[in-house]
C-alpha positions in Angstrom: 0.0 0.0 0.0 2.5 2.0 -0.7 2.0 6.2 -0.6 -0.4 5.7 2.4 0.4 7.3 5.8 2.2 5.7 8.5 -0.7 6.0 10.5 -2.4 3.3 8.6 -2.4 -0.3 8.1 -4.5 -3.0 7.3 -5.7 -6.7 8.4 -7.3 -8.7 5.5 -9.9 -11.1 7.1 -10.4 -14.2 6.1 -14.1 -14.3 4.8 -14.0 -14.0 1.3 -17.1 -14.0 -1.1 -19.1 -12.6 -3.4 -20.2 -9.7 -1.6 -16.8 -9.8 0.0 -14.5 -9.9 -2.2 -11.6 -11.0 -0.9 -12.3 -10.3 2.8 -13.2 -7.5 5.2 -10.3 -5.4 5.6 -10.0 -4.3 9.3 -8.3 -0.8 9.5 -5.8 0.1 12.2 -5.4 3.9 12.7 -3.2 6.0 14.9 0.2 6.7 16.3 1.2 5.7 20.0 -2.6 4.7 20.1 -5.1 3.1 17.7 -8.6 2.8 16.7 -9.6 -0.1 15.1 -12.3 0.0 12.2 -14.0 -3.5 11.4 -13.4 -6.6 13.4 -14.4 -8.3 10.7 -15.8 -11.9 11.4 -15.6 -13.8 14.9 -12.6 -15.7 13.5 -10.6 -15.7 16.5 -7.2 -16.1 14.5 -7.8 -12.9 13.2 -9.0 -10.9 15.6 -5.5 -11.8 17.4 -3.6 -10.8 14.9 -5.7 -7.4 14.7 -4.6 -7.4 18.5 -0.8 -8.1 18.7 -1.0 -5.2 16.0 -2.6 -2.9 17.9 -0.3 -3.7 20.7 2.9 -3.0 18.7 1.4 0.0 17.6 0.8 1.4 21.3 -2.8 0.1 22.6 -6.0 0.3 21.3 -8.2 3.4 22.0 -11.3 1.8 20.8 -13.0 -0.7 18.2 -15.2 1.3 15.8 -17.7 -0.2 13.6 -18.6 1.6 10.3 -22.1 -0.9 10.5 -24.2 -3.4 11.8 -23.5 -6.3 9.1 -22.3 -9.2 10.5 -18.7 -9.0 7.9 -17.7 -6.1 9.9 -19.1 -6.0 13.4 -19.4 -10.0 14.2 -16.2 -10.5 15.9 -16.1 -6.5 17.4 -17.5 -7.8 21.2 -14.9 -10.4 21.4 -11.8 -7.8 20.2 -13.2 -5.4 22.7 -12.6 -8.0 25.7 -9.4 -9.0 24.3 -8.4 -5.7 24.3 -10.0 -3.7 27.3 -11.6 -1.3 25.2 -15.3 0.5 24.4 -16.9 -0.7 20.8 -18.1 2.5 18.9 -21.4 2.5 16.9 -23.3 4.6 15.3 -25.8 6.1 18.4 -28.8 3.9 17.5 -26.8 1.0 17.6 -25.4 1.5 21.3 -27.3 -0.7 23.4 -25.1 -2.2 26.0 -23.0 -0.5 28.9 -19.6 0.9 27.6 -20.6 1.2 24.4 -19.6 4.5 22.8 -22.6 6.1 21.2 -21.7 7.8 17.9 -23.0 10.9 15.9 -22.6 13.0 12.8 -19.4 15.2 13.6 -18.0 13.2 16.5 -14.1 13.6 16.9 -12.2 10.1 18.0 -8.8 10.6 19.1 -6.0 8.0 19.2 -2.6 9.1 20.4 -1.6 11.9 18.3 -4.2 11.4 15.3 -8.0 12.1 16.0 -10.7 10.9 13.4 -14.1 12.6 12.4 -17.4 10.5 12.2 -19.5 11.6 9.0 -22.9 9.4 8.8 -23.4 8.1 5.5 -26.7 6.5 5.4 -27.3 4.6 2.0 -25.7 1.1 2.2 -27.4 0.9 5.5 -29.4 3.8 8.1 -26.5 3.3 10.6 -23.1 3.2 8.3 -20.8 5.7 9.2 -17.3 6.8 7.2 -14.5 8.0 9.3 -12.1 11.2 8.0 -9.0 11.3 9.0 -8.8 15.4 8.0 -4.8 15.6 8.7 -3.8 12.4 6.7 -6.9 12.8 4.3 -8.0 9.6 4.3 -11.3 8.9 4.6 -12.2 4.8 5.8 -15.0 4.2 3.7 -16.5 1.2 4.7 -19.6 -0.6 2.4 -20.2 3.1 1.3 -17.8 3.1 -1.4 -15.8 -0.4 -2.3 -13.0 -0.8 -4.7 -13.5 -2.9 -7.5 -17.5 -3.4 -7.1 -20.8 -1.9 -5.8 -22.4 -1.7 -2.5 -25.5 -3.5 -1.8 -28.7 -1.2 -1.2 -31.0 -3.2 0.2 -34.5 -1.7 1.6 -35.9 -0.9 4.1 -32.5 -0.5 5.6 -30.6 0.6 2.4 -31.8 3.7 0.8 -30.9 5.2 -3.0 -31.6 8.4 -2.1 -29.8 8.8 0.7 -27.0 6.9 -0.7 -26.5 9.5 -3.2 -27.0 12.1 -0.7 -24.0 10.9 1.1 -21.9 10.1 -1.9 -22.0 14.0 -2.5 -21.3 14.6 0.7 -18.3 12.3 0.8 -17.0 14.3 -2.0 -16.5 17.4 -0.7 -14.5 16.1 1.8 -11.9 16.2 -0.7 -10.0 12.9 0.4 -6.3 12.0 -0.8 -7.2 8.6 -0.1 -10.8 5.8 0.5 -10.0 3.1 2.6 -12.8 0.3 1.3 -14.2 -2.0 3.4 -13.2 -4.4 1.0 -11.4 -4.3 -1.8 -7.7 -2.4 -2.3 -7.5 1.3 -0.9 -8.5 3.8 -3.6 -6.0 7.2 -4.7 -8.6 8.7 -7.0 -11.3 9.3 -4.4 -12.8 12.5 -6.5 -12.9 10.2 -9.8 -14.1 7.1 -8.2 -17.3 9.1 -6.3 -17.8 10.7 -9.2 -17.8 7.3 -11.3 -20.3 6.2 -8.7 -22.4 8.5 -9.0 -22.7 8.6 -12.8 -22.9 4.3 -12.5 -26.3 4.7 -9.6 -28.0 7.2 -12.3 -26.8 5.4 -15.3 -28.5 2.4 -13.5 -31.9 4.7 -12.3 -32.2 5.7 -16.2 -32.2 2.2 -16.8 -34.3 1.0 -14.5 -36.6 3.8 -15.3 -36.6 2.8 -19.3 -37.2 -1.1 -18.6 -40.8 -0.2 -16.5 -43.4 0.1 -18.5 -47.6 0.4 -18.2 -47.4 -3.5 -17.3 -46.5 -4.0 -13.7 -43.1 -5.5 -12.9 -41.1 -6.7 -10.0 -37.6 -5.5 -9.5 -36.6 -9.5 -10.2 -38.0 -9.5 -13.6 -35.6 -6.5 -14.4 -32.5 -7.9 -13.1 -31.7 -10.1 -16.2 -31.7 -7.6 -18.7 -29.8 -4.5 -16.4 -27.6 -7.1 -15.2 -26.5 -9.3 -18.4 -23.2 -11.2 -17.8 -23.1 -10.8 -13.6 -22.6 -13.9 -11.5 -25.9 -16.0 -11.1 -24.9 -15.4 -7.3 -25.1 -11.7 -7.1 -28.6 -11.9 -8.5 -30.5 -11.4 -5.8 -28.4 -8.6 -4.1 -29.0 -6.8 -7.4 -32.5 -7.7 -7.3 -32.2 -5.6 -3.9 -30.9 -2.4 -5.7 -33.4 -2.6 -8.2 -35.9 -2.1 -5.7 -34.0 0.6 -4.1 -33.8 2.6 -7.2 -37.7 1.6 -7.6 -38.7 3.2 -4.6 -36.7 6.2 -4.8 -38.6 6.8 -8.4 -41.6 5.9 -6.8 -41.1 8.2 -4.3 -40.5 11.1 -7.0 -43.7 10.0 -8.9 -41.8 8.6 -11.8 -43.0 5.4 -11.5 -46.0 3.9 -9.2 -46.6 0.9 -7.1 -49.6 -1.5 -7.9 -51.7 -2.7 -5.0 -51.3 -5.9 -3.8 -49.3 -8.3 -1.6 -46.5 -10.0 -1.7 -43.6 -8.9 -3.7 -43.6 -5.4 -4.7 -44.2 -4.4 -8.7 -44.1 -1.0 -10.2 -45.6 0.7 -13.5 -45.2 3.8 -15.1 -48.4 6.4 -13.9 
């Protein structure tokens, strides 16, 4: 990872997959002290490994988790006892004593280095990024991924806020995005902007392929996703429906009444 800051380094899990990539990559940050961004799994090989690093960096300040999913926050309560510190969560999130209850614009400070907490909502209600404003790096999480894109599965996942928070992430003006999976990123300002254009490249799409006939987000997915995995189906089936309901929610398109799984029409 060469041309990144001291200050960071990196712990590949070992969970690969096809929403995974090649793992979770848990983030160590900090001088003299660290804060540690995604456990990852409860493998407990790796989460020892995440400790001896933090311990030849200095100690741990605390074990942040950028979200809820289970590839980044399942092994966080067991890393937290090996190493005496509070988990960090988004404020909704913090349910049980000692946990740190995060919010928007929230400073963190390890040793020498402090981190700032921006909410990005989108991939999930609760994800949070975390800006390191003197290194400008910015640890990104499932809000922006190298090499593929993030899930946005409702009612959790929202387009509209996703987008929201991409152009918010972008005038942070980053040197650096450090992925939640995936290799860090040096462009950040060309890859939010290719994200961007990709999400409403895939809207007009979506919007084009619905008709007067009613239609379920899993009868689009073959033709807006030609050549994908069979595997990733579904998930995509899940960002159909995203960009579905934020169309529907602009009165571009319109539900039809009826249960079980939802299908949209043009008005």
């Amino acid at each position: 990872m060469s041309g990144l800051p001291s200050e960071v380094e990196r712990i590949l899990a070992p969970n690969p997959g096809p929403l995974t990539g090649q793992g979770t990559n848990t983030w160590l940050f900090g001088r003299g002290e660290v804060v540690v961004i995604d456990p990852g799994p409860l493998d407990l090989q790796h989460l020892e490994t995440v400790a001896r690093a933090a311990s030849v960096r200095g100690g741990a300040a605390m074990v942040v988790c950028t979200h809820h999913h289970p590839d980044h926050r399942e092994g966080a309560e067991r890393l937290t006892e090996m190493l005496g510190t509070p988990l960090a969560l988004f404020h909704r999130r913090a349910e049980r004593a000692g946990e740190l209850a995060l919010e928007d614009g929230d400073r963190l400070v390890a040793g020498d280095g402090w981190l700032e907490v921006v909410h990005t909502p989108g991939h999930s209600g609760d994800h949070l990024c975390l800006f390191a404003p003197r290194e400008r790096v910015l640890f990104s999480g499932d809000h922006i991924l190298s090499g593929t894109t993030s899930v946005i599965a409702p009612p959790d996942g929202d387009m509209a806020d996703y987008l929201a928070s991409l152009a918010r992430v972008r005038e942070l003006d980053a040197d650096w995005l450090l992925p939640g999976h995936g290799e860090p990123i040096s462009e950040p300002q060309r890859a939010v902007e290719d994200l961007i254009a990709h999400r409403l490249e895939r809207e007009r799409q979506v919007l084009e392929a619905i008709g007067p006939e009613p239609l379920a987000p899993a009868e689009l997915v073959g033709g807006l996703y030609r050549g994908y995995p069979r595997e990733v189906l579904e998930f995509a089936a899940q960002t159909v429906l995203a960009h579905c309901l934020k169309l529907e929610l602009e009165g571009r398109i319109e539900r039809v009444p009826g249960d079980g799984e939802a299908r949209f029409r043009k008005p």
